[in-house]
ZATOR-32207 format. One record per residue (C-alpha): residue in three letters; x, y, z. Coordinates in nm, 4 decimals. Layout:
<pt><rest>ALA</rest><u>X</u><v>Y</v><w>Z</w></pt>
...
This chain:
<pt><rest>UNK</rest><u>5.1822</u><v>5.0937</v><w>-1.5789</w></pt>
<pt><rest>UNK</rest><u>5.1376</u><v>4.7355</v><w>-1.6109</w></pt>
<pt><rest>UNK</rest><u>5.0244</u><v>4.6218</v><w>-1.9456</w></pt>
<pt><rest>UNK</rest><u>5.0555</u><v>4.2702</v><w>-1.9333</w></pt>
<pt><rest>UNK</rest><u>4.6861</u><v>4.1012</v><w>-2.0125</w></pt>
<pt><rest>UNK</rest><u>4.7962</u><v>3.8274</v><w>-1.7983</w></pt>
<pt><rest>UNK</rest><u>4.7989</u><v>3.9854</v><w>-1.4616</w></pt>
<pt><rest>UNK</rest><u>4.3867</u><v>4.0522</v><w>-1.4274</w></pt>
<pt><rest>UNK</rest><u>4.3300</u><v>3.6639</v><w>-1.5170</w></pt>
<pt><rest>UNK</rest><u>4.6399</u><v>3.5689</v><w>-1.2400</w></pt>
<pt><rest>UNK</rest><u>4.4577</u><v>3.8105</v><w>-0.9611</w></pt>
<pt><rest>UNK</rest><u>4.1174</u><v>3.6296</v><w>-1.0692</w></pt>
<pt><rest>UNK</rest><u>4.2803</u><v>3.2769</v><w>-1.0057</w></pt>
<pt><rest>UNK</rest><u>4.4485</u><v>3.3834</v><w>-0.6965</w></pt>
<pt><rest>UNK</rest><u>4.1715</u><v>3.4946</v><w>-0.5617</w></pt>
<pt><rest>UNK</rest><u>3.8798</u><v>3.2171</v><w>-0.5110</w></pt>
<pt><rest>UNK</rest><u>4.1995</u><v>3.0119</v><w>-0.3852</w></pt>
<pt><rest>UNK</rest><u>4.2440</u><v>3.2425</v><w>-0.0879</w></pt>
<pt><rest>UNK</rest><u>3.8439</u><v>3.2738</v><w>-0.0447</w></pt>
<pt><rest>UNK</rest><u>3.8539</u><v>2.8819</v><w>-0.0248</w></pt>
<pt><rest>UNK</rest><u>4.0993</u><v>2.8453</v><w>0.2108</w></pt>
<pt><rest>UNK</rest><u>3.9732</u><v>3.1365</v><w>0.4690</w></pt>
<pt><rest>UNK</rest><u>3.6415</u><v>2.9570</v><w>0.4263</w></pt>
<pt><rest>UNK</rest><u>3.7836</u><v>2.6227</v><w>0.5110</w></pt>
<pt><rest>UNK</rest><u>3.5822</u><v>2.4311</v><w>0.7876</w></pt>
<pt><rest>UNK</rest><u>3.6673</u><v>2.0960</v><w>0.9264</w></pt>
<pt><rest>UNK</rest><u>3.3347</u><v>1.8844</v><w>1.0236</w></pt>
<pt><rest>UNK</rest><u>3.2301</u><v>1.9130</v><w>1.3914</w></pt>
<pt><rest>UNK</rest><u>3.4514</u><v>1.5748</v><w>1.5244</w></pt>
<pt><rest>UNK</rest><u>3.2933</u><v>1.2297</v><w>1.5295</w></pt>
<pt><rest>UNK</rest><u>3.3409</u><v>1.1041</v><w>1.8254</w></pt>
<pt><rest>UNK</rest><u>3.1529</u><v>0.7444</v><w>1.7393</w></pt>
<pt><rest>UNK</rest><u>3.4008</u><v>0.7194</v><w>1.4321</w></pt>
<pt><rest>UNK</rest><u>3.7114</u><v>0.9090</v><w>1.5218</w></pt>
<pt><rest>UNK</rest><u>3.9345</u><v>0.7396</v><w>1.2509</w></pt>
<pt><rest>UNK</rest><u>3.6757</u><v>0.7767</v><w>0.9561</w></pt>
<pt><rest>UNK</rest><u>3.6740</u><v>1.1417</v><w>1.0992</w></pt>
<pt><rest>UNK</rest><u>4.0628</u><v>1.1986</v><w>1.0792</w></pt>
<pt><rest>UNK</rest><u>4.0968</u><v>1.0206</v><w>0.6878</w></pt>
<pt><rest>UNK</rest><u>3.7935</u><v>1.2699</v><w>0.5611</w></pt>
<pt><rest>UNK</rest><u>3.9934</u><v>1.5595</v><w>0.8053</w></pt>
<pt><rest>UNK</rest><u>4.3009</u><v>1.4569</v><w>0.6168</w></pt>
<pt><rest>UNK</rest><u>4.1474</u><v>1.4257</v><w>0.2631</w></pt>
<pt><rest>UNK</rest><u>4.0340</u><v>1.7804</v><w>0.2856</w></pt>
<pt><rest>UNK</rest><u>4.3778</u><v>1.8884</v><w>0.3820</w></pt>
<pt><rest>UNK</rest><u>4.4912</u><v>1.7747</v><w>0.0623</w></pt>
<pt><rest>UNK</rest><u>4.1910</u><v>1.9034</v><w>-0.1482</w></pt>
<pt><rest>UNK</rest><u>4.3057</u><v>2.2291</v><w>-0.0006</w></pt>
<pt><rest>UNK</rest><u>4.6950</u><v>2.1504</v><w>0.0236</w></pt>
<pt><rest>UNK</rest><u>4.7303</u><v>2.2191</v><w>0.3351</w></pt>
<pt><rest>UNK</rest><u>5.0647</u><v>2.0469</v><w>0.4863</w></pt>
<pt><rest>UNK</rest><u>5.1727</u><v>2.2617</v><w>0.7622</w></pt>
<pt><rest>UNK</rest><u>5.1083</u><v>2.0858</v><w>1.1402</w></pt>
<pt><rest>UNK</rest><u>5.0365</u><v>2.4478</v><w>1.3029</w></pt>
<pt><rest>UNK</rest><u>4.7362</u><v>2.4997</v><w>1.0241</w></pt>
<pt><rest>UNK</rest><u>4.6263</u><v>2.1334</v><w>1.1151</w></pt>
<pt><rest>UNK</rest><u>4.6432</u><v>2.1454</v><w>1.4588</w></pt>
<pt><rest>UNK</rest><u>4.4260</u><v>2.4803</v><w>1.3740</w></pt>
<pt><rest>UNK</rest><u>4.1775</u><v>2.3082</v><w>1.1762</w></pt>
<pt><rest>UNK</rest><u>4.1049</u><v>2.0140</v><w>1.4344</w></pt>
<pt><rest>UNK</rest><u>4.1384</u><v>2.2351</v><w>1.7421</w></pt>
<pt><rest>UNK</rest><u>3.8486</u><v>2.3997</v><w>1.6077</w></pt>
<pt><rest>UNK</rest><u>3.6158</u><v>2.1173</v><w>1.5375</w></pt>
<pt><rest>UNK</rest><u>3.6218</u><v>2.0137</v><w>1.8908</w></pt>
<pt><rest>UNK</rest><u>3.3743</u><v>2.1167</v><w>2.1590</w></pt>
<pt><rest>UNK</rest><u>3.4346</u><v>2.1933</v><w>2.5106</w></pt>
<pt><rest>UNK</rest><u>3.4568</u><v>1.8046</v><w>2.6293</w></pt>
<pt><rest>UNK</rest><u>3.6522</u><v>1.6826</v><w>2.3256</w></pt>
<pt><rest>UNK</rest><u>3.8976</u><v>1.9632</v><w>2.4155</w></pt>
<pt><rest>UNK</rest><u>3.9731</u><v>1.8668</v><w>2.7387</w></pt>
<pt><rest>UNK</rest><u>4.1108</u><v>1.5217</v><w>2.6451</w></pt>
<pt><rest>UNK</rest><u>4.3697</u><v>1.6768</v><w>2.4251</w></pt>
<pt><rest>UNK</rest><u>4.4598</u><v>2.0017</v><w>2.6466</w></pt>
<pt><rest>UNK</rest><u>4.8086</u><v>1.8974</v><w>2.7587</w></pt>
<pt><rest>UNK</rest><u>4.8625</u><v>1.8686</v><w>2.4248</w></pt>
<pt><rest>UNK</rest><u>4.8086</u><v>2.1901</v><w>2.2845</w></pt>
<pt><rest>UNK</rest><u>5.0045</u><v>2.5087</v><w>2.3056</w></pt>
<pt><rest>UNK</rest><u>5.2730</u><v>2.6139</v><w>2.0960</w></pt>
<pt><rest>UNK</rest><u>5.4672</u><v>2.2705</v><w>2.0128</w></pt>
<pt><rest>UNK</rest><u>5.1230</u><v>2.1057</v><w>1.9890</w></pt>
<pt><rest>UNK</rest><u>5.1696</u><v>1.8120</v><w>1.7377</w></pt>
<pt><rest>UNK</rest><u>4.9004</u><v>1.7117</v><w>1.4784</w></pt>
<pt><rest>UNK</rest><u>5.0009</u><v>1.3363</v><w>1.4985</w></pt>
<pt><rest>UNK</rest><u>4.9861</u><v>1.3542</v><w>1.8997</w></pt>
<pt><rest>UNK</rest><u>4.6533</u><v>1.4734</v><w>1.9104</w></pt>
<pt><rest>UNK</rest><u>4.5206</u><v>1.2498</v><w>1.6054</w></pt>
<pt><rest>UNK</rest><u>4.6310</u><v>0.9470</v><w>1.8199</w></pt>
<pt><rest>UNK</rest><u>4.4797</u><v>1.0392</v><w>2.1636</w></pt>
<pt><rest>UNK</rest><u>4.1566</u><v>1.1271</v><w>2.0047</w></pt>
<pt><rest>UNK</rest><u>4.1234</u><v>0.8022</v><w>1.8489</w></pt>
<pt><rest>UNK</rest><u>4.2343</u><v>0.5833</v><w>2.1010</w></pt>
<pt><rest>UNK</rest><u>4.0329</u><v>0.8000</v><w>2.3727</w></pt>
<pt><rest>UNK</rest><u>3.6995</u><v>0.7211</v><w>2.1438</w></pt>
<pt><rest>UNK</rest><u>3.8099</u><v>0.3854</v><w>1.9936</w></pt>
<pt><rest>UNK</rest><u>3.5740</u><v>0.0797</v><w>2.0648</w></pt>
<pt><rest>UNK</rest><u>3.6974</u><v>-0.1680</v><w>2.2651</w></pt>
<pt><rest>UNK</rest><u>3.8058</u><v>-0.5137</v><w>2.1627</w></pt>
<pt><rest>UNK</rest><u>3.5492</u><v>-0.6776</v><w>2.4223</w></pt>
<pt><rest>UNK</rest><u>3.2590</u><v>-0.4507</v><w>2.2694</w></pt>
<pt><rest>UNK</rest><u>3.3461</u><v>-0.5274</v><w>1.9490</w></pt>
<pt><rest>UNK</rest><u>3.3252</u><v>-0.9006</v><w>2.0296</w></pt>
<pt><rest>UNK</rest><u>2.9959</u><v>-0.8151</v><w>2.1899</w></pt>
<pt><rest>UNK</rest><u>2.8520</u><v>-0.6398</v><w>1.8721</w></pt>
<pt><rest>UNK</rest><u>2.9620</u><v>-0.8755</v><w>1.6129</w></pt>
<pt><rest>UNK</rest><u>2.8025</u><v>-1.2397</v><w>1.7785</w></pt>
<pt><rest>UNK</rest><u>2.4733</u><v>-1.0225</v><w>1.9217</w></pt>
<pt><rest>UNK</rest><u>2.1926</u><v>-1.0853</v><w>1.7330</w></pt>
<pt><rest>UNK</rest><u>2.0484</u><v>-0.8330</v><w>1.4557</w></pt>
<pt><rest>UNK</rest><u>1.9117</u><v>-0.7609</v><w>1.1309</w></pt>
<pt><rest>UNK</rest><u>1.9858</u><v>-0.5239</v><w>0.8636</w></pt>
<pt><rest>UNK</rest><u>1.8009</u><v>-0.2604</v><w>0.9771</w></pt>
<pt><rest>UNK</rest><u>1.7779</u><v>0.0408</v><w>0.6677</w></pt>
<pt><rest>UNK</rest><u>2.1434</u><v>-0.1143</v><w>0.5173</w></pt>
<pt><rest>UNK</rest><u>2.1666</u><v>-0.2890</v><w>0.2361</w></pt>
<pt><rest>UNK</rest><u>2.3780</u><v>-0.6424</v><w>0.2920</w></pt>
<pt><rest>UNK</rest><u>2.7084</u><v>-0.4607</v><w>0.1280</w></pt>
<pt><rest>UNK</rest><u>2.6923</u><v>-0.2131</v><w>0.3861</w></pt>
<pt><rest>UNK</rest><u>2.6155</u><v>-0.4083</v><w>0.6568</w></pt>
<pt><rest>UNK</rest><u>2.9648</u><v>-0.5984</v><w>0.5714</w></pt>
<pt><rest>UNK</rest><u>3.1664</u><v>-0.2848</v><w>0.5851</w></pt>
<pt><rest>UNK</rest><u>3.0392</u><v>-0.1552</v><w>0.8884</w></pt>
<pt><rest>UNK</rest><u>3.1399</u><v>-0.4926</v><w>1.0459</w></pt>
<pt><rest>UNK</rest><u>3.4625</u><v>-0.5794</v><w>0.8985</w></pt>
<pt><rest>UNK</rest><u>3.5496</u><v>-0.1848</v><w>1.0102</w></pt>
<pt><rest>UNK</rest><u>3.5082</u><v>-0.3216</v><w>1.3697</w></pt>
<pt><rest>UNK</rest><u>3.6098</u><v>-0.6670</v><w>1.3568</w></pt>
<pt><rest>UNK</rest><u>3.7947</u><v>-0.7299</v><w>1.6561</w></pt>
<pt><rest>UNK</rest><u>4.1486</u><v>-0.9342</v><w>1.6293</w></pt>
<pt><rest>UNK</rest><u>4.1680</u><v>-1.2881</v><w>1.5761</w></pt>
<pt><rest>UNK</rest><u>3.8533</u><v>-1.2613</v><w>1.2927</w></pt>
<pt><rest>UNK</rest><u>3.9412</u><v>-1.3759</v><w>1.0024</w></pt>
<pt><rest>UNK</rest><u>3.6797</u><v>-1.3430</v><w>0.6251</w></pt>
<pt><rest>UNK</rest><u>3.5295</u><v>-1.7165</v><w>0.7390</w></pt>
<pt><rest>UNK</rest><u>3.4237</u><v>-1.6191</v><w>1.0807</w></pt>
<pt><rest>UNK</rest><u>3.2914</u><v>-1.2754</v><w>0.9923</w></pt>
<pt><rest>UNK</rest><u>3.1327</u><v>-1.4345</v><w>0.6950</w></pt>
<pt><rest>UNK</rest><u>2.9391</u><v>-1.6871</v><w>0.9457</w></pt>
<pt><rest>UNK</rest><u>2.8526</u><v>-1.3679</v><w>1.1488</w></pt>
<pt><rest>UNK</rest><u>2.7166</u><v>-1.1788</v><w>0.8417</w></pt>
<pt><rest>UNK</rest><u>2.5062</u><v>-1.4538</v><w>0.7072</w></pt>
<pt><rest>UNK</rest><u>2.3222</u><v>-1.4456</v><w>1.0334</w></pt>
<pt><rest>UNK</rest><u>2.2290</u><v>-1.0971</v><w>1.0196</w></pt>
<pt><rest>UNK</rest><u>2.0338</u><v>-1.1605</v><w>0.6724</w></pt>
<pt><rest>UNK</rest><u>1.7331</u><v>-1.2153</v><w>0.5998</w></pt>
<pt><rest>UNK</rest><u>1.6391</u><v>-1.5682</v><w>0.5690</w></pt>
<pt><rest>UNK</rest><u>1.5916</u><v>-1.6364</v><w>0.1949</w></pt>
<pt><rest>UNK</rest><u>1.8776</u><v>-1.4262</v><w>0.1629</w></pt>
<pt><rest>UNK</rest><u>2.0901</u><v>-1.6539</v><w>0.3570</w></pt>
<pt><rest>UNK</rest><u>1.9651</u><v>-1.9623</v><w>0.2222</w></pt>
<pt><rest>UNK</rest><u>2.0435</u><v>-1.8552</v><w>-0.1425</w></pt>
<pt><rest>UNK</rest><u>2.4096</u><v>-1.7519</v><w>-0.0717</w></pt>
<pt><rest>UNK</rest><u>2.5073</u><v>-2.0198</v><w>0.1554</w></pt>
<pt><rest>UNK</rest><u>2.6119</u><v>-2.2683</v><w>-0.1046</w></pt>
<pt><rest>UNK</rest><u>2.7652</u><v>-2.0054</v><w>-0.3477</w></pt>
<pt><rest>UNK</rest><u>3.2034</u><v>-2.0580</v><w>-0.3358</w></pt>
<pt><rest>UNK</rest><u>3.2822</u><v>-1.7301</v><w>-0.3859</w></pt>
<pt><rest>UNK</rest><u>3.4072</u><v>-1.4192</v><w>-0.1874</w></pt>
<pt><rest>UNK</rest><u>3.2519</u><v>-1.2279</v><w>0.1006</w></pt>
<pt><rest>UNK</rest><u>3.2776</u><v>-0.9071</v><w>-0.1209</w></pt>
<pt><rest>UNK</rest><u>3.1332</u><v>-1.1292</v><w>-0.4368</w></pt>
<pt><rest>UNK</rest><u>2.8286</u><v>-1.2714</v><w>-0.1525</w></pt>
<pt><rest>UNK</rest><u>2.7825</u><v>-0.9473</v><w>-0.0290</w></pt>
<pt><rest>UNK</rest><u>2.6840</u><v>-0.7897</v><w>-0.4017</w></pt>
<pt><rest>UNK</rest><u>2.4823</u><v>-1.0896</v><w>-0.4996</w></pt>
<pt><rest>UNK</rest><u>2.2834</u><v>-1.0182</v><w>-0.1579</w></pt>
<pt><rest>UNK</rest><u>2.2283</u><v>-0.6720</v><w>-0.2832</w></pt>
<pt><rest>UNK</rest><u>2.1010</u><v>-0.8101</v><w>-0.5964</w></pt>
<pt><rest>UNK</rest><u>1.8577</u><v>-1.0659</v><w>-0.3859</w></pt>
<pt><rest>UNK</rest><u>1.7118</u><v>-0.7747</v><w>-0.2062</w></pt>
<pt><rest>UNK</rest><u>1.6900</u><v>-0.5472</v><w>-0.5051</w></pt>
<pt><rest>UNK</rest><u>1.4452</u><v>-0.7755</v><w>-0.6446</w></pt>
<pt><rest>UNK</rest><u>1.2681</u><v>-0.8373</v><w>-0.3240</w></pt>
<pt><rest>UNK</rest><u>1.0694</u><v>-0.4707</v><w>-0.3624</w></pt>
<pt><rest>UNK</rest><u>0.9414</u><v>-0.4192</v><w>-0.0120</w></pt>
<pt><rest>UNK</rest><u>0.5996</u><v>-0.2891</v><w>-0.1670</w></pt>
<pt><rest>UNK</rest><u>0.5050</u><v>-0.6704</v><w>-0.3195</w></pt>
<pt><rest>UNK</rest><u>0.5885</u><v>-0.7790</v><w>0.0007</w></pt>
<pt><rest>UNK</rest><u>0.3337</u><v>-0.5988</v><w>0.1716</w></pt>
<pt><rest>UNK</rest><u>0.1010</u><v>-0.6092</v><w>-0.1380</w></pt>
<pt><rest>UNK</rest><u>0.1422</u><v>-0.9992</v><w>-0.0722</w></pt>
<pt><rest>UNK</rest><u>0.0716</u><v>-0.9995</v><w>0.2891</w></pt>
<pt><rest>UNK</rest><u>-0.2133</u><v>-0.7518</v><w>0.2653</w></pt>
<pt><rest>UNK</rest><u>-0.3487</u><v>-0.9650</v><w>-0.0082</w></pt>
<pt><rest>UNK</rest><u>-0.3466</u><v>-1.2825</v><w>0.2378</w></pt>
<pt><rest>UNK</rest><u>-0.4949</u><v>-1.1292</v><w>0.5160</w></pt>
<pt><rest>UNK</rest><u>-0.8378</u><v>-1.0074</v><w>0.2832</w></pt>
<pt><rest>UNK</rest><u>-0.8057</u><v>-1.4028</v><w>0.1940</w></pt>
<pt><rest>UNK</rest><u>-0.7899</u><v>-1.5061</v><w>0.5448</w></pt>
<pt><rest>UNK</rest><u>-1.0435</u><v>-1.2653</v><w>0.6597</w></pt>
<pt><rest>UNK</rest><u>-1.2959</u><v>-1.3920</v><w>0.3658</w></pt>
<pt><rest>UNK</rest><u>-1.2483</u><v>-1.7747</v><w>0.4300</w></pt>
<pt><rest>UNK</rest><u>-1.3277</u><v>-1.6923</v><w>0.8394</w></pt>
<pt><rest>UNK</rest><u>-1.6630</u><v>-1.5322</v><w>0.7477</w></pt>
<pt><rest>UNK</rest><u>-1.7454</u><v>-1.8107</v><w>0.5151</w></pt>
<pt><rest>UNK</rest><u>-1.6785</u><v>-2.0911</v><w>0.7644</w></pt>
<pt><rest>UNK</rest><u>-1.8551</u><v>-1.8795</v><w>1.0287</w></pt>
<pt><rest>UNK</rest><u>-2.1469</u><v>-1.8287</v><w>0.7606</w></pt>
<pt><rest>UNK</rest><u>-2.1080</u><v>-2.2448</v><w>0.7206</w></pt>
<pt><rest>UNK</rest><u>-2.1068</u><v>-2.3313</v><w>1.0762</w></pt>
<pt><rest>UNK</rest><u>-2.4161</u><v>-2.0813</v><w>1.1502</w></pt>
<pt><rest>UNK</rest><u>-2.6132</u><v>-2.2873</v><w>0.8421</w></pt>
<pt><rest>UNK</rest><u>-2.4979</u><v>-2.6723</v><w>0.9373</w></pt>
<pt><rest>UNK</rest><u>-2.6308</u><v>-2.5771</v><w>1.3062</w></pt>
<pt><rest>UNK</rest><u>-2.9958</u><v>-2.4295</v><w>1.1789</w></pt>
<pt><rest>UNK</rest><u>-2.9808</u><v>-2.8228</v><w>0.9856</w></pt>
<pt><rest>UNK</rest><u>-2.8937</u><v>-2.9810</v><w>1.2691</w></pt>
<pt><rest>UNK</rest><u>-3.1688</u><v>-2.8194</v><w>1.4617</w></pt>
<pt><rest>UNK</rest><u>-3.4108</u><v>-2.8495</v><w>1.2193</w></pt>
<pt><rest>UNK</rest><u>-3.3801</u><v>-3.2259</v><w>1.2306</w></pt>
<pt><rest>UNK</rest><u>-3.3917</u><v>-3.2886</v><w>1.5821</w></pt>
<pt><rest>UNK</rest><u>-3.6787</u><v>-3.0587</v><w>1.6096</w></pt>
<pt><rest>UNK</rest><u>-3.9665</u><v>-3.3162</v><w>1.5266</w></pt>
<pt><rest>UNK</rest><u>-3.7419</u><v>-3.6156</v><w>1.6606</w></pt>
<pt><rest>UNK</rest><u>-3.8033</u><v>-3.4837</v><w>1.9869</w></pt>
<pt><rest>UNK</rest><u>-4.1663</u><v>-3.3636</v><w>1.9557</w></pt>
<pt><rest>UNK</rest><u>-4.2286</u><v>-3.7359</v><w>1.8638</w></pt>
<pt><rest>UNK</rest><u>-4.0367</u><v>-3.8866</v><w>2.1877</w></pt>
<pt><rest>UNK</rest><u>-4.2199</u><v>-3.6323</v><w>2.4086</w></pt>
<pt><rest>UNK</rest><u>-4.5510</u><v>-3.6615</v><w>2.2838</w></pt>
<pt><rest>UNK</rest><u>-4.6379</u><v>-4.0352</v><w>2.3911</w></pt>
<pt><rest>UNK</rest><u>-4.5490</u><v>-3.8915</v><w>2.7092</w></pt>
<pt><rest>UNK</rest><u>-4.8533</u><v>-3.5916</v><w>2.7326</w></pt>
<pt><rest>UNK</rest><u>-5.1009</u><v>-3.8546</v><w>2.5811</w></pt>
<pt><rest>UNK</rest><u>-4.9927</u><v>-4.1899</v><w>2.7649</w></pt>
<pt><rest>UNK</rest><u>-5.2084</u><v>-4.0278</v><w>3.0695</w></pt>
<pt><rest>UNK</rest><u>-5.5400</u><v>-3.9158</v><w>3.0344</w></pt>
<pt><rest>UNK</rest><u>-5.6501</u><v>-3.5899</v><w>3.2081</w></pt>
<pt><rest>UNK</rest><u>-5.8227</u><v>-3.6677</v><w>3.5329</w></pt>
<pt><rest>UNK</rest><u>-6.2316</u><v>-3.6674</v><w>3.5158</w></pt>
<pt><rest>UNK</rest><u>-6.4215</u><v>-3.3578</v><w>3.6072</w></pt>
<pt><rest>UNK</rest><u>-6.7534</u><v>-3.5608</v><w>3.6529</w></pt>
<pt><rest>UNK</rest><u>-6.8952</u><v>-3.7071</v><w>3.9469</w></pt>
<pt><rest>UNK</rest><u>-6.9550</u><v>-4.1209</v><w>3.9487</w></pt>
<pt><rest>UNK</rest><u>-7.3117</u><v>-4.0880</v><w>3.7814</w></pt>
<pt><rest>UNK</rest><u>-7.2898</u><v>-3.9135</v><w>3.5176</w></pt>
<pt><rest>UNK</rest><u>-6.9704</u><v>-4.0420</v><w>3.4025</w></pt>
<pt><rest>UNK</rest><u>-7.0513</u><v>-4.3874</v><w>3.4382</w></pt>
<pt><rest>UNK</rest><u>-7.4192</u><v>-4.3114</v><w>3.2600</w></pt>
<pt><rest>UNK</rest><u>-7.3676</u><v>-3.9530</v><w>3.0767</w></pt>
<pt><rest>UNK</rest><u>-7.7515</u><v>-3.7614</v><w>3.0456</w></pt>
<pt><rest>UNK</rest><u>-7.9075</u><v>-4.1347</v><w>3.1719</w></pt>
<pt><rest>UNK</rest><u>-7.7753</u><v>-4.0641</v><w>3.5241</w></pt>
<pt><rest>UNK</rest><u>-8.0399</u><v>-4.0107</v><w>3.7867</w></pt>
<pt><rest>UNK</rest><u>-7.8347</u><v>-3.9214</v><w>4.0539</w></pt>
<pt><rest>UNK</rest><u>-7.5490</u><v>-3.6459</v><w>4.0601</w></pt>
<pt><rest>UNK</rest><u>-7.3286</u><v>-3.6135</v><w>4.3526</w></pt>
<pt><rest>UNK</rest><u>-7.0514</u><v>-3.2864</v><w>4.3449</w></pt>
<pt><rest>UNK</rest><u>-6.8176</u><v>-3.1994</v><w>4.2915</w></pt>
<pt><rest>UNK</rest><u>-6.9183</u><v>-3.2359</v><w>3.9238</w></pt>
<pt><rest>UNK</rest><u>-6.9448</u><v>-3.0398</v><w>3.6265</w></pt>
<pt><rest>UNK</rest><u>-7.1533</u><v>-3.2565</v><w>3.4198</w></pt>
<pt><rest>UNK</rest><u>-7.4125</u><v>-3.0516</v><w>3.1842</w></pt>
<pt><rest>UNK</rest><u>-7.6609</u><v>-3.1647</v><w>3.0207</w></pt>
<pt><rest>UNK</rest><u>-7.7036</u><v>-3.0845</v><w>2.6153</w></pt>
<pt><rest>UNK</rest><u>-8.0633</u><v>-3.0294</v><w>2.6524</w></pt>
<pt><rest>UNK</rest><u>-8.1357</u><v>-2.7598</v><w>2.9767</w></pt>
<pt><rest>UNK</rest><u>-8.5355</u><v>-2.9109</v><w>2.9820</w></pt>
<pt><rest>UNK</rest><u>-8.3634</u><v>-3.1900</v><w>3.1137</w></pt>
<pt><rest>UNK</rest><u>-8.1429</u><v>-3.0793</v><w>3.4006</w></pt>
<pt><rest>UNK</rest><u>-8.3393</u><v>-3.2703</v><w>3.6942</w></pt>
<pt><rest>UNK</rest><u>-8.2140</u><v>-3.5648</v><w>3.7193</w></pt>
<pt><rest>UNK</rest><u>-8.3939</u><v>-3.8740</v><w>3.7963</w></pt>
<pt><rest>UNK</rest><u>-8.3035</u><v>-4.1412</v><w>4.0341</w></pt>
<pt><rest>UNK</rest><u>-8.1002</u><v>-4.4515</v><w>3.9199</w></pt>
């Protein structure tokens, strides 16, 4: 009979260690960052001191799918080699120097990154030949604006720029932004409808004074002639005197006792 109190707390130790490791799971690989996928593969190795190559060849093997597989499958068997596979699976999903090239002069923003992040993921594929002034250059263009404009007389590093650009944007809260730009677009929106409101009044004035300007120039014109006489010769050369009355004429007399007329 064992009686050393020891032994239960040893088995209780031993045992979450062996749970740990028969749990252990690589991530499923990354095939768009193969060589960030290998240092967190290999920095779980370590968490769980794993050093053997068969258990990491196990490990990897089994966060590969079908298609990943088949680029390493001369590789495996019994002599497979951890290093041998961790270097075709990079270089088979590496980016190449000409994309790289292509991606660091095109043309971009931030996107949801903040300007320190935006340098890493660049400097992690900077091509060859790119030195810190260069990508700096390339960096400053992806930035906003007043971003750029406040950092591009600071002497300091790219690291040092790329914190201060943080900072910049930190204070920049998107939410006064759009408070600012809804806040312009009421103020737009009210000065239209007051010039409209403006313009509608200085055209009634306008109006208003030409009205009577041009009753005045047309009226000489409906009283310069005289409407044409209804009346025959007689009576509108002698009115109710006339003796004679020859039609068409519409002459009549005020008094009706007097309607004959008399010879003139």
């Amino acid at each position: 009979m064992n009686n050393d109190p020891q032994q239960p707390t040893d088995n209780a130790t031993v045992s979450p260690a062996i749970d740990a490791v028969s749990n252990f799971r690589l991530p499923t690989f990354w095939s768009q960052s193969p060589t960030y996928w290998f240092n967190h593969a290999e920095a779980m190795f370590a968490a769980q001191r794993i050093t053997s190559n068969a258990s990491k060849v196990h490990y990897v093997v089994g966060a590969l799918d079908q298609t990943i597989i088949r680029i390493v499958g001369d590789l495996l068997g019994t002599s497979a080699s951890y290093e041998a596979i961790r270097t075709r699976l990079i270089e088979a999903f590496a980016t190449p120097n000409s994309a790289k090239y292509r991606d660091l002069v095109r043309p971009g923003g931030l996107g949801d990154r903040r300007p320190s992040q935006l340098l890493r993921d660049m400097r992690s594929d900077v091509p060859p030949g790119i030195g810190e002034e260069a990508l700096k250059e390339f960096w400053l263009q992806r930035l906003p604006s007043s971003v750029r404009v406040a950092l591009v007389s600071l002497d300091a590093s790219l690291d040092t720029l790329a914190s201060r650009a943080d900072l910049i944007m930190d204070a920049s809260n998107p939410l006064d932004v759009d408070a600012v730009s809804r806040n312009q677009s009421a103020d737009l929106a009210e000065t239209v409808a007051a010039l409209a409101k403006q313009m509608q009044t200085l055209t009634q004035l306008v109006s208003s004074s030409l009205g009577p300007q041009r009753q005045r120039q047309r009226s000489p014109a409906r009283t310069s002639q005289p409407p044409p006489s209804r009346n025959c010769y007689y009576h509108e050369t002698y009115g109710t005197d006339a003796r004679k009355c020859r039609p068409p004429c519409n002459f009549r007399p005020q008094n009706n006792n007097d309607s004959t007329p008399a010879e003139n």
